[in-house]
N, C-alpha and C positions, 0 to 999 in steps of 0.2 A: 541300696539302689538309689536313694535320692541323694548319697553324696557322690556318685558317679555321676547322677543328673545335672547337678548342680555345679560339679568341677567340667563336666565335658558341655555345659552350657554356658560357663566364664570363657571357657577355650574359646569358644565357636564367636560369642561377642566379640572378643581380641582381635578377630581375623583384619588382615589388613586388604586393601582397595588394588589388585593387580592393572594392568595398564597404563599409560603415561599422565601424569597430572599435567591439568593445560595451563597453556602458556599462549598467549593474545599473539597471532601472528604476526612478525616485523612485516612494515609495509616501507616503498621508500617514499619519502616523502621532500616536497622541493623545500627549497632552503628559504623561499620566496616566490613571490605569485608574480609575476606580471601585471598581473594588472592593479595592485595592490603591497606592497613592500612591508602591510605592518599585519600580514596574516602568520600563524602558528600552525604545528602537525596537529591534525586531529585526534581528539581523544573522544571516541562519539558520548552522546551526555542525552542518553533519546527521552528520560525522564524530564528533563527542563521544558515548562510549559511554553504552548506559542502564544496561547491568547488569539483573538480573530485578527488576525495579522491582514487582513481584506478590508478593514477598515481603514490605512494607510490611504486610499484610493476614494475615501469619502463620497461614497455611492450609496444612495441608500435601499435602492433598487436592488443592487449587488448584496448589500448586506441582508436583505428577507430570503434573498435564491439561498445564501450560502446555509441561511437556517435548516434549508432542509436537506442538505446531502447529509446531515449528522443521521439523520433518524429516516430517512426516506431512497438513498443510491444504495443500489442494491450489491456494488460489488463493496463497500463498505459493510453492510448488512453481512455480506457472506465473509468477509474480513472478520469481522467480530463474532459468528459463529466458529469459524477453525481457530480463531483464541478459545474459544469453549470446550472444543475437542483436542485443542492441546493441556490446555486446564486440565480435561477427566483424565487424560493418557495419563499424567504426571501424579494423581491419583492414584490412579491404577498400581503406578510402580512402587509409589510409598505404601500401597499395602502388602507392599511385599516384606518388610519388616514385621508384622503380625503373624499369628498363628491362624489356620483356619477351623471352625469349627465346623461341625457339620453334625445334624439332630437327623433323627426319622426311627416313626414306629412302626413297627412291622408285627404279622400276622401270619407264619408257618404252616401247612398242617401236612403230614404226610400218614403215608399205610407203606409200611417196609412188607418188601417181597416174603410171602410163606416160604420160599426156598433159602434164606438166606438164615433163617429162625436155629434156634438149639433144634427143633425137631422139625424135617422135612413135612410140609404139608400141615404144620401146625398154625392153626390160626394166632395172627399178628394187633398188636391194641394202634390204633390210630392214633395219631398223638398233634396234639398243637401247641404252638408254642408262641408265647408272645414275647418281643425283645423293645428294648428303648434304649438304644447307644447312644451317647455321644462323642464324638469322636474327634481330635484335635491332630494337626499336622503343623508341622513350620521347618520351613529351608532355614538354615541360618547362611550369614551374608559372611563366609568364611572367607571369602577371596574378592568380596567385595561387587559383587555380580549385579545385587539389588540397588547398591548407595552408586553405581555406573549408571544401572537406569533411574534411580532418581538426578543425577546431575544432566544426565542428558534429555531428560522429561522437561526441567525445571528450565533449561537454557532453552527448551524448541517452545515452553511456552514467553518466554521474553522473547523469542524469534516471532513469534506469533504478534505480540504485543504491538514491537516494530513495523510487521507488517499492517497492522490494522491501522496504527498514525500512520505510517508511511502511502497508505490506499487513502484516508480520508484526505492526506495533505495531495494526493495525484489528482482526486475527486475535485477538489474545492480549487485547483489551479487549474483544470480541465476548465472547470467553469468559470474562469476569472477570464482566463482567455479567449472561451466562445462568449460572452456575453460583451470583454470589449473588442471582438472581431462584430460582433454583431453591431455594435451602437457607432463603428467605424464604417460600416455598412449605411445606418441609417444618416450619419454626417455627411456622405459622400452623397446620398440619394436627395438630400435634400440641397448640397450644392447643386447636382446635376439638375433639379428642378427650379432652384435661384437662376440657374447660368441659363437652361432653357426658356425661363419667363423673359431674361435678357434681349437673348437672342429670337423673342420675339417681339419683342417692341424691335427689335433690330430691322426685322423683317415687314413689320407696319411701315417703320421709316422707309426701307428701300425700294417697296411697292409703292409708295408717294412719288418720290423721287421720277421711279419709273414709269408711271400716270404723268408726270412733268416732264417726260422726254428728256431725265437730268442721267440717269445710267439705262444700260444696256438690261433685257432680260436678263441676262447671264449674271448679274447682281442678284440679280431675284432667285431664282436658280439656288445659286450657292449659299442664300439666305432661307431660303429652301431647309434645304439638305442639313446644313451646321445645326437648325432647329430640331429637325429630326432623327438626326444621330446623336444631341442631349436625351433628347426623352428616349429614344430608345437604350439605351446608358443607366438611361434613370429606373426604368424598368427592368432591365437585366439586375438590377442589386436586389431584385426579390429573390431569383433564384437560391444563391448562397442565402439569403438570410433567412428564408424558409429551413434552410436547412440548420445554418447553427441554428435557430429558434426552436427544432427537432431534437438537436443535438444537445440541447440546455434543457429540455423535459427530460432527456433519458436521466441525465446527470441528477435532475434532483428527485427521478421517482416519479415520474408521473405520465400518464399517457400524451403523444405528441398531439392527437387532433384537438385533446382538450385544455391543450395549454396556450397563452397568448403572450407575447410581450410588445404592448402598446411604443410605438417609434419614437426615437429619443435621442438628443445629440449627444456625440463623445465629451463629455460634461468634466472627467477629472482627467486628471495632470499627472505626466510618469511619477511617481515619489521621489523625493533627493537619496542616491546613495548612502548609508549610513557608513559612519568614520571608522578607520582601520580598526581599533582598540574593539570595536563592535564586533565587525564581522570576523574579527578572530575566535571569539566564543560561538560562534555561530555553527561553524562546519559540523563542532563537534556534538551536534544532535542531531545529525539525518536518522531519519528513522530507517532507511534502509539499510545504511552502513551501522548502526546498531543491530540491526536484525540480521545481516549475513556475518559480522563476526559470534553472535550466541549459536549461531548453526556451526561455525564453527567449533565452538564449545560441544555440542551436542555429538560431531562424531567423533571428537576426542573422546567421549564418554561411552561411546559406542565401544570403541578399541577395545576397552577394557574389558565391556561384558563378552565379547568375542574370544579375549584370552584368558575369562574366568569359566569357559569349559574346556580349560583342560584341566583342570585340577578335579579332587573330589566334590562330590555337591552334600552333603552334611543334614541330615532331615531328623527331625525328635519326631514320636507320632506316638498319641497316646490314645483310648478308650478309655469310655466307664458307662454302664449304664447298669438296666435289667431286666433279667430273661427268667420264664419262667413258663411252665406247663400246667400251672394252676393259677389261675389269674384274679383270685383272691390274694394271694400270698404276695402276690406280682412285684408290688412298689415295700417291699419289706429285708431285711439284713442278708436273708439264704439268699435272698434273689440277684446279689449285687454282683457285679462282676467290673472286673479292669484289667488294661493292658497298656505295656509301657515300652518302647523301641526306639532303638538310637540305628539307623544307617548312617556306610556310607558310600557314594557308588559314583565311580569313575569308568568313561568309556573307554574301553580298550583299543578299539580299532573301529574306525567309520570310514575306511578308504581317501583320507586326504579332507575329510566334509569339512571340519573344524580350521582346517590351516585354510582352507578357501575360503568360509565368511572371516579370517582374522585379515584374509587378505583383501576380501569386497570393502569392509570396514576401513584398513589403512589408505585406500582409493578411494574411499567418500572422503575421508579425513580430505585428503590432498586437494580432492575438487573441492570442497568447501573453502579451505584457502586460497587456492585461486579465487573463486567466484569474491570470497570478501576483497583480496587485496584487484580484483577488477572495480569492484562496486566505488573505492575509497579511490581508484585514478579518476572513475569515471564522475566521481562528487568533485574530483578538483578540476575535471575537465568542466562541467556544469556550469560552475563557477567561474571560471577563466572567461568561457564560452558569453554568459549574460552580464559580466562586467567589462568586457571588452564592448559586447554589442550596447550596452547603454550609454558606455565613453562617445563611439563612433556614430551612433545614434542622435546621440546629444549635439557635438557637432554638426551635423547633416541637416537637422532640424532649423539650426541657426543660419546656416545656409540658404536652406531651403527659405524661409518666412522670408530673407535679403531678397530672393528670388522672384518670388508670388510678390511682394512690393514691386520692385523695377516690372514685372508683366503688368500689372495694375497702372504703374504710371505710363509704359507706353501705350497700352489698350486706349487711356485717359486720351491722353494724344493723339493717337490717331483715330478716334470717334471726333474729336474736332474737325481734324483734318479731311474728311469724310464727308461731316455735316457741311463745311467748309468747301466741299467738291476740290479739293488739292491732292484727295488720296483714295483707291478704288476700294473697294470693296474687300477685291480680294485682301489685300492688305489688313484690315479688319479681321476678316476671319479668319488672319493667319494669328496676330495677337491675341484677340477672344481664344482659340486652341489653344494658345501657350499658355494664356492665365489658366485657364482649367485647367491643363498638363500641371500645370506647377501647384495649384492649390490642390487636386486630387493627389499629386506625391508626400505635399505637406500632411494631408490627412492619413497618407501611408505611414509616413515615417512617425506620426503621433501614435499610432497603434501597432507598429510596430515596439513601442518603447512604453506602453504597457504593459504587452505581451514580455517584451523581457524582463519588465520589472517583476511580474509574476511570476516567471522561471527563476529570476534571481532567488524569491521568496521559495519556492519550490529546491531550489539547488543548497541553499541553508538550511533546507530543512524548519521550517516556520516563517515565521516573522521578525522582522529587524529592530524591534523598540526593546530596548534594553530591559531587563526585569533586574532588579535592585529590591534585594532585602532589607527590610528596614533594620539598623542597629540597636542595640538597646542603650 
């Protein structure tokens, strides 16, 4: 008996892994970027560290928010618990290589029927019986059923992994960008309150003027009005900022009515692009496009255990304990008992069941590679997308500041000209509207090119400061 045991237990080890070994699906990938001529195809790399890539932006306000989406944004928090629960799945499945054991004592007692006796109607002895089995079971992985679900455990928990950097890096660019939407807010509110205190000395002068019989009402009027449509401007920027200010408690964990951020100007500067050779290594650690190619991984893995029931499934199962109806004797040699069993059991007919999940299985497969090779266009879109908008940003900007000068120097001009009585009023308030039109778009397109520097950062997947191992 135990050299059957022992020869149909090498057999069953031997067994080989049914279903397709994986293979990282071809994506197409461009031969060059647009916007960019010295980038490479991605090969994702979601272990290479970012480092607080937020510091680029030299905020130091920014850098205490960012402290706590780590330990305090709650869809992070839930990010890192389904890492946990993909962790025990993948458990789960590696104990499936083990035997299981299984203990329990038991305590019998029966009174067999007088009618069943050598003599009809003859009284029967009661009898008890005490047992302590143990008892051992184990599948062997002949066809490869368990080492399927362990490779598809072990790849959804690296999906898992990607997901959790990929949700902290969505968290901490969520927040990068409502807090310099927010402080583009506060820049803007305190123009419109510069430009309002302007345009009321504006309004002192022209009621002078018009106590001197020098202009019409109607100067007055519109001096009026121009003042009052600043401050009312200036008070509209509470709205939104009340809201990102809401929208930046949610992000780091904390309740909105007890959270505050004291008003403050757009203080830092887009960061410079870093150079081709950089952002080549870069693509290839998004944590999403790492995390939807191990899903892919995972329903390859799937496949196989789907086509490792059709074969036999292979069980050893053994007892031993001991039984006995005198429980003195109980734990002694007469009392010992064992058993020893080799199956093996294959279904014969299930109406189609099996070739239906082998078929649900090959259709996750397929949507899994979609969904990755979507994920990897949608990373080079990302990136096309915040390096074109910093190129044309960048320009715009230059522009614009050419722009907000020349309204500054005619504004200059014609408040002479005004004071000078050669130029009305209106003309005045035509210039004062353009310089604000033009410095409140300069303050756009400055937060604007924030915002995409931090998509940039987000569309790489970390941050842009090169990590360099020291050589020996």
């Amino acid at each position: 008996m135990k050299k059957t045991f022992l020869t149909l237990s090498a057999f069953l080890l031997a067994g080989c892994a049914v279903g397709p070994d994986y293979e990282r699906p071809k994506v197409e990938s461009p031969a060059a970027f647009k916007e960019d001529a010295g980038w490479k195809a991605a090969e994702p790399r979601d272990a290479v560290p970012r480092g607080d890539w937020w510091r680029v932006f030299g905020d130091a306000q920014l850098d205490a928010l960012m402290k706590k989406v780590e330990v305090s944004n709650q869809t992070v928090v839930a990010a890192e618990a389904q890492l946990r629960i993909s962790s025990a799945l993948a458990d789960q499945a590696r104990a499936g290589f083990w035997p299981t054991l299984n203990g329990s004592v038991t305590r019998t007692e029966s009174q067999p029927s007088r009618t069943t006796g050598p003599v009809i109607g003859q009284a029967t002895t009661r009898r008890i019986i005490d047992s302590l089995p143990l008892s051992l079971s184990w599948e062997a992985d002949l066809w490869g059923k368990i080492r399927r679900q362990v490779e598809a455990g072990e790849a959804t928990v690296q999906a898992s992994a990607g997901d959790l950097v990929n949700a902290r890096l969505s968290m901490q660019a969520s927040l990068a960008q409502s807090y310099f939407s927010l402080r583009t807010l506060d820049s803007q509110k305190r123009l419109l309150e510069e430009t309002a205190a302007a345009y009321a000395k504006n309004l002192e002068l022209t009621r002078n003027r018009y106590a001197a019989g020098v202009v019409s009402r109607v100067d007055v009027a519109q001096a009026e009005t121009q003042l009052n449509s600043a401050r009312a401007q200036a008070a509209d920027t509470g709205v939104q900022r009340a809201q990102l200010e809401h929208a930046i408690a949610v992000l780091i964990g904390e309740p909105a009515p007890a959270f505050a951020l004291a008003p403050g100007a757009l203080a830092a500067a887009a960061p410079p692009v870093p150079a081709a050779g950089v952002l080549a290594d870069l693509l290839e650690r998004r944590p999403d496009v790492a995390a939807a190619e191990r899903r892919v991984a995972a329903a390859n893995a799937q496949i196989g255990v789907a086509k490792a029931a059709y074969f036999p499934a292979a069980t050893l199962s053994g007892t031993y304990g001991y039984q006995t109806a005198n429980p003195p004797i109980w734990f002694t040699a007469p009392s010992n008992f064992w058993s020893l069993g080799v199956g093996l059991a294959l279904t014969l007919f299930d109406a189609g069941r099996r070739g239906a999940v082998s078929d649900q299985e090959v259709a996750a497969y397929d949507q899994a590679v979609a969904q990755y090779r979507g994920t990897v266009l949608q990373a080079f879109a990302d990136v096309e997308d915040n390096l074109a908008a910093l190129r044309i940003l960048e320009a715009e900007a230059a522009i614009q500041d050419e722009t907000v000068r020349a309204a500054q120097q005619t504004l200059d001009i014609t408040l002479n000209q005004y004071k000078a009585g050669i130029a009305s009023f209106l003309q005045v308030a035509v210039t004062q509207t353009a310089l604000l039109n033009a410095q409140t778009a300069a303050l756009a397109i400055q937060g604007r090119r924030m915002a995409a520097s931090v998509l940039l950062v987000k569309a790489l997947g970390g941050g842009w400061e090169e990590k360099r191992e020291s050589k020996p």
